[in-house]
C-alpha positions in Angstrom: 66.8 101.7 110.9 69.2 100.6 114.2 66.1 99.9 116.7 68.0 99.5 119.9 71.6 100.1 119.6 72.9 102.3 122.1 75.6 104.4 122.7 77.2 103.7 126.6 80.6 104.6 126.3 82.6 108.0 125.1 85.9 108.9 125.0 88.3 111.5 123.4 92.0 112.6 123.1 92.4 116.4 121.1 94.4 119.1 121.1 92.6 120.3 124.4 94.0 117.6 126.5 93.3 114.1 127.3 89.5 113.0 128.2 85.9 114.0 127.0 85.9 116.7 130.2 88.7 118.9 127.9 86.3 118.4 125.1 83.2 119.5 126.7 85.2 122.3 128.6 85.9 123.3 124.9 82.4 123.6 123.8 81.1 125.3 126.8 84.1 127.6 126.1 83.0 128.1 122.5 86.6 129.7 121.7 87.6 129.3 117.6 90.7 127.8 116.7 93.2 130.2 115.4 95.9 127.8 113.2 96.6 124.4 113.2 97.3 122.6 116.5 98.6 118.9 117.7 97.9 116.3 120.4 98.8 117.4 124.3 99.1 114.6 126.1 98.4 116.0 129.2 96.5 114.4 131.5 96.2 110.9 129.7 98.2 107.6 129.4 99.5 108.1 126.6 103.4 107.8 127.4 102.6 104.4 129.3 102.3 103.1 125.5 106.1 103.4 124.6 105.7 101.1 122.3 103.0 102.2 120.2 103.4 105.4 117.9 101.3 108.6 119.2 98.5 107.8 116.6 97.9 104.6 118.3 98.6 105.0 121.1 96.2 108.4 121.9 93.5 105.7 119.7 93.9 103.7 123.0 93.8 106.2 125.2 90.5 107.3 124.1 89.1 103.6 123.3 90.0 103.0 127.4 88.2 105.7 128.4 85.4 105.0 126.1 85.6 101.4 127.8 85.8 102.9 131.6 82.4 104.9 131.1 80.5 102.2 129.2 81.4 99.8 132.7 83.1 97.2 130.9 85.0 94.6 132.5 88.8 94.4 131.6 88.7 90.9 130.7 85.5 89.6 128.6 83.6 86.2 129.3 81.6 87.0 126.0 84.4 87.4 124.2 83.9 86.6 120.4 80.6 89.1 120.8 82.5 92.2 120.9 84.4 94.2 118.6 86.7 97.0 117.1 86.7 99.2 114.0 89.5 102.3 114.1 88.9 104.5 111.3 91.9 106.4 109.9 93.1 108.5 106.8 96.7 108.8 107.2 97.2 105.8 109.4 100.8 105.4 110.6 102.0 107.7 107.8 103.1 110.6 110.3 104.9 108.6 112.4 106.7 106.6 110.5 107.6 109.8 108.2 109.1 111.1 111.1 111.2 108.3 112.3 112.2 107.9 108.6 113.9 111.4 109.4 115.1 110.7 112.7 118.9 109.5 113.7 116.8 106.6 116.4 118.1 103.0 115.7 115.8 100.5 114.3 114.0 98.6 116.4 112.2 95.1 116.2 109.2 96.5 117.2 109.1 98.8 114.8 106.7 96.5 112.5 104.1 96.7 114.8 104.9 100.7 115.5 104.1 101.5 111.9 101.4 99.2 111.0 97.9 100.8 110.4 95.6 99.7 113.4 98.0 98.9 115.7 95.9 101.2 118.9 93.2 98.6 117.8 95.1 95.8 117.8 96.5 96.6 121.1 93.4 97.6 123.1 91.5 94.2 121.7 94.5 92.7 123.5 94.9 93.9 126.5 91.1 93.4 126.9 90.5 90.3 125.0 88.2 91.1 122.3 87.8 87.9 120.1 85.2 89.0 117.2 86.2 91.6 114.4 89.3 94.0 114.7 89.4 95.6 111.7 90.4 99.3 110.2 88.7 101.7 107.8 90.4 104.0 105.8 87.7 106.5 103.7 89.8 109.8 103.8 87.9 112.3 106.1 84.8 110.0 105.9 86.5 107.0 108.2 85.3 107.9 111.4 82.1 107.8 110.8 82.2 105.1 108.6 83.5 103.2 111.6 80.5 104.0 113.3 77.9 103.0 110.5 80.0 99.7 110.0 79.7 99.2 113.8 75.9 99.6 113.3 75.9 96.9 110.8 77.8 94.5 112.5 75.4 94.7 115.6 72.7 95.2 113.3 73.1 91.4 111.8 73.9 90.1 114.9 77.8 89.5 114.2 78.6 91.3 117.9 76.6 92.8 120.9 79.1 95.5 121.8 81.4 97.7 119.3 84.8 99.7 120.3 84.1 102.3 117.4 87.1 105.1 117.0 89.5 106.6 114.8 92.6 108.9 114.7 94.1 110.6 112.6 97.6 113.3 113.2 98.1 115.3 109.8 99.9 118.0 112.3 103.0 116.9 110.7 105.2 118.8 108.7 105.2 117.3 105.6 101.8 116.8 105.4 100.6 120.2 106.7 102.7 121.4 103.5 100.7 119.5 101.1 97.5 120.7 102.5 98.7 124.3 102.4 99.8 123.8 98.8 96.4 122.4 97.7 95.1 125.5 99.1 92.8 124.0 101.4 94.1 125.7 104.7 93.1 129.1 105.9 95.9 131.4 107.6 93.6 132.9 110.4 90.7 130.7 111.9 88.1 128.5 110.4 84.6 130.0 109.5 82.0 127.6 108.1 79.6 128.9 106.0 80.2 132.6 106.1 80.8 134.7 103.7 84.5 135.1 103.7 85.3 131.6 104.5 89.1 130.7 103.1 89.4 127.3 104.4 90.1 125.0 107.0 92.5 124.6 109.9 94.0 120.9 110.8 94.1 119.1 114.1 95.2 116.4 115.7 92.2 113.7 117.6 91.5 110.6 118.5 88.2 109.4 119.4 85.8 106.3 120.2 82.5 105.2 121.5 80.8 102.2 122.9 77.9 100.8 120.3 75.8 97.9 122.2 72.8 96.3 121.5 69.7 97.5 123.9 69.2 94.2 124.9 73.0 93.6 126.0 73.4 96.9 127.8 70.0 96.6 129.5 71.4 92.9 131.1 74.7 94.6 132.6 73.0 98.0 133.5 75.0 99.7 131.2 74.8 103.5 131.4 72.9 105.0 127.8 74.4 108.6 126.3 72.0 108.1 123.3 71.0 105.9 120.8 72.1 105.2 117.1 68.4 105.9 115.5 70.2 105.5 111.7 73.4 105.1 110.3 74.2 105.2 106.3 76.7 106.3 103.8 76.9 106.9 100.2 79.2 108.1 97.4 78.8 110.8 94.8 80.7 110.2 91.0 82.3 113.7 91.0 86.2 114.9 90.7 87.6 112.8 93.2 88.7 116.5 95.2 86.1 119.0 94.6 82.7 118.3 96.3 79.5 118.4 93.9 77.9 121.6 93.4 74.6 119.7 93.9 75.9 118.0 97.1 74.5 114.8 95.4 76.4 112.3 98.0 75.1 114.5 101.0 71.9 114.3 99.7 71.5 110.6 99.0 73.6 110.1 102.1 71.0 112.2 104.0 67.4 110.4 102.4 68.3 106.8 103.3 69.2 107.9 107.1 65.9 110.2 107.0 64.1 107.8 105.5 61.3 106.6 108.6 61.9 110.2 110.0 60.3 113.7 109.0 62.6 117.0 108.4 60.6 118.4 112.1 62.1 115.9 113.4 65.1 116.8 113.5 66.1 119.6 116.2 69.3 120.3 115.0 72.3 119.2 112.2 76.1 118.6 112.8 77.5 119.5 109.7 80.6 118.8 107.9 81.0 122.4 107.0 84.9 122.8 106.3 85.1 126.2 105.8 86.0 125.7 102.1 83.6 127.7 99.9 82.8 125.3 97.1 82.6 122.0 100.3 79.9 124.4 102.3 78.2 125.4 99.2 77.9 121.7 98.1 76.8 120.1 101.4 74.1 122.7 102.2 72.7 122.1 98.6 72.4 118.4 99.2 70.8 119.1 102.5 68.4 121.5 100.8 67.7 118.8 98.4 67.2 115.9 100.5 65.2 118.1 103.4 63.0 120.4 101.2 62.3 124.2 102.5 62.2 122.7 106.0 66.2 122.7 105.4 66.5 126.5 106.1 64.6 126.3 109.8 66.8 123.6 111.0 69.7 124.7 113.2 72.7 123.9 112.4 76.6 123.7 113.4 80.2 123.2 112.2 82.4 121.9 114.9 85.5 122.6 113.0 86.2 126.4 113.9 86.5 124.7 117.7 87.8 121.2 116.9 89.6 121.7 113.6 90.0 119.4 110.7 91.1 115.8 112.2 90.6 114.3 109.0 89.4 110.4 109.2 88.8 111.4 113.2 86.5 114.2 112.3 83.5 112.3 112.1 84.3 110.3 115.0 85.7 113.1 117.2 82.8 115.3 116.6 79.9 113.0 116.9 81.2 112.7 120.8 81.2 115.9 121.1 77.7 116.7 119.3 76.6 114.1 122.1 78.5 115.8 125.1 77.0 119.3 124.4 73.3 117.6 123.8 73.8 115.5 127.0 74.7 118.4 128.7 71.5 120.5 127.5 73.0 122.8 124.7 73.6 122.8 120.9 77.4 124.3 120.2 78.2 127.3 118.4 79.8 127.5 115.4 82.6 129.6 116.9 84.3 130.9 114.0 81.6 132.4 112.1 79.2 135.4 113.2 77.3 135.9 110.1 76.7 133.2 107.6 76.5 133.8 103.8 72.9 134.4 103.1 73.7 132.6 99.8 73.3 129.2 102.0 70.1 130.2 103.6 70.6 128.4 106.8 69.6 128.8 110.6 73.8 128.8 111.5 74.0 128.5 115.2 76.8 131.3 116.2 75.7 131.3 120.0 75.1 128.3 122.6 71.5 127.1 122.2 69.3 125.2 124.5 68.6 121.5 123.6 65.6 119.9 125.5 66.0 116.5 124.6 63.9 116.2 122.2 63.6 115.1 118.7 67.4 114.2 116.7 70.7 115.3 115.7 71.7 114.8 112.4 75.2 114.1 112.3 77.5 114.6 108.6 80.7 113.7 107.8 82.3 114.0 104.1 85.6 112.8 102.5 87.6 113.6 99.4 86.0 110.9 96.7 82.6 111.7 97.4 81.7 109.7 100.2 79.7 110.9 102.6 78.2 109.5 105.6 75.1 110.2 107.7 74.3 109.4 111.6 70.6 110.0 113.1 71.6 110.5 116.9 69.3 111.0 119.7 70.1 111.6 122.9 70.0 111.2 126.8 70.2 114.4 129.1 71.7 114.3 132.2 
């Protein structure tokens, strides 16, 4: 359990533009994603950080706006009690691929350009953060690892306040490639859990949110989106690149988070849902397993046929939006897919649903090598 650790800050950078407003503009939209589709930098600050490469620097974009709506000061008296986990797959890799190719001269400052973490390490200084600034790298998994390490660190009283993001940019050339060769990518639009689902479609995002103890943001009057009711991961011993048929990591993943919590509980599950038949197949096993028949009358969403595939910022990136929409007063549609594959036997939302407010979100997030992590979300309406 997290008993009071909040969330009071949100923030976003995606292919819809610069700012959590593009993101829920998105959602309300409910439009899928047809192909593969990069950062616009519209509308954000994003050039003002020359210096950093775009991963980073959208990473700071989002973590200042994360940083704007949680109130914070820009320059901290309590210092060593915050700070700042950026989760990544590919870290610098596309960046520095492409200036590998480029005719640019080589600059000094290319060794911080290219060094994984560098949004982090550049945010914590421009606002002074003095505890932990660290990175995670768990393949698709990161971002929400991020966000159960930030738990933790709160948790044992190593910080008060936690800049929690990630970013990822595989909308590069050579790595797009290697996707499409592993067969992984679809050639229309994404369609989690249907029937004649193909695969995924990639994405750059960036992403972060403010994690605080109660107690901290109740002394500042911090403004509260929701609160972290659980946070866990786990790890399944499969083939490192195909997904368990009995979704064993989802499901173990999925029991320690559930543990203090009933399956009517829940009102409604973000799932990973890639698109990818044998990845859908597996995680709606392990859900089954871990949640009993209750499993099949629980709504639930992929985010991916709107978002796409951000990789290590797909956790993050789609938590904020699973609290957008639920602030807001609606659970998202999974926009690619009209009919789901009865196979799964799930309650796929394909429509914009109401969401009152009550009960939680269950929140999913998976990575080649069997890890798989788990968020128990609930959250404030405006």
């Amino acid at each position: 359990m997290t008993d009071g650790i909040v969330i009071t800050g949100l923030g976003a950078h995606t292919h819809f533009g610069g700012g959590t407003k593009a993101l829920l503009h998105a959602l309300e939209q409910q439009a899928p994603l047809s192909g593969s589709t990069c950062f616009d930098a519209g509308g954000t600050r994003v050039h003002e950080l020359r210096h950093l490469s775009r991963s980073a620097a959208a990473f700071a974009a989002a973590a200042e706006e994360a940083w704007r709506a949680a109130g914070l000061p820009d320059r901290l008296e309590d210092a060593d009690r915050f700070a700042l986990l950026e989760g990544s797959s590919l870290g610098p890799l596309p960046d520095a691929i492409e200036a590998m190719r480029s005719t640019a001269r080589v600059r000094p400052t290319d060794l911080l350009r290219f060094m994984a973490g560098s949004g982090g390490v550049h945010f914590a200084q421009r606002h002074g953060i003095e505890g932990t600034v660290s990175g995670v790298c768990a393949g698709s998994a990161s971002g929400a690892l991020a966000i159960v390490d930030g738990v933790r660190l709160i948790r044992t009283g190593a910080a008060d306040v936690v800049v929690a993001g990630a970013v990822d940019r595989p909308m590069q050339d050579d790595i797009v490639q290697r996707f499409r060769a592993a067969g992984i990518l679809t050639a229309d639009c994404c369609r989690p859990y249907a029937t004649d689902r193909n695969g995924t479609t990639l994405a750059d995002a960036a992403g972060a949110i403010i994690l605080e103890s109660r107690a901290h943001a109740a002394r500042r009057g911090a403004p509260v989106y929701g609160q972290l009711c659980a946070a866990d991961v786990a790890t399944e011993s499969a083939d490192g690149a195909t997904p368990d048929p009995t979704g064993d990591g989802v499901a173990h993943a999925t029991r320690k988070v559930m543990a203090t919590f009933q399956p009517a509980r829940i009102s409604w599950i973000k799932g990973h849902g890639t698109g990818t038949p044998k990845g859908d197949a597996s995680e709606c096993a392990g859900l089954r397993c871990a949640l009993g028949p209750a499993f099949a009358r629980i709504p639930i969403t992929s985010l991916k046929s709107t978002l796409g595939h951000s990789l290590g910022a797909s956790g993050m990136v789609e938590c904020i939006a699973a609290v957008l929409a639920a602030h807001r007063g609606f659970v998202p549609a999974t926009s690619g897919t009209r009919v789901p594959d009865p196979l799964l036997n799930i309650d796929l939302v394909t429509e914009p649903r109401p969401f009152d407010g009550a009960g939680v979100i269950l929140m999913l997030s998976q990575s080649f090598g069997g890890r798989c992590a788990a968020l128990v979300v609930s959250v404030c309406q405006c």
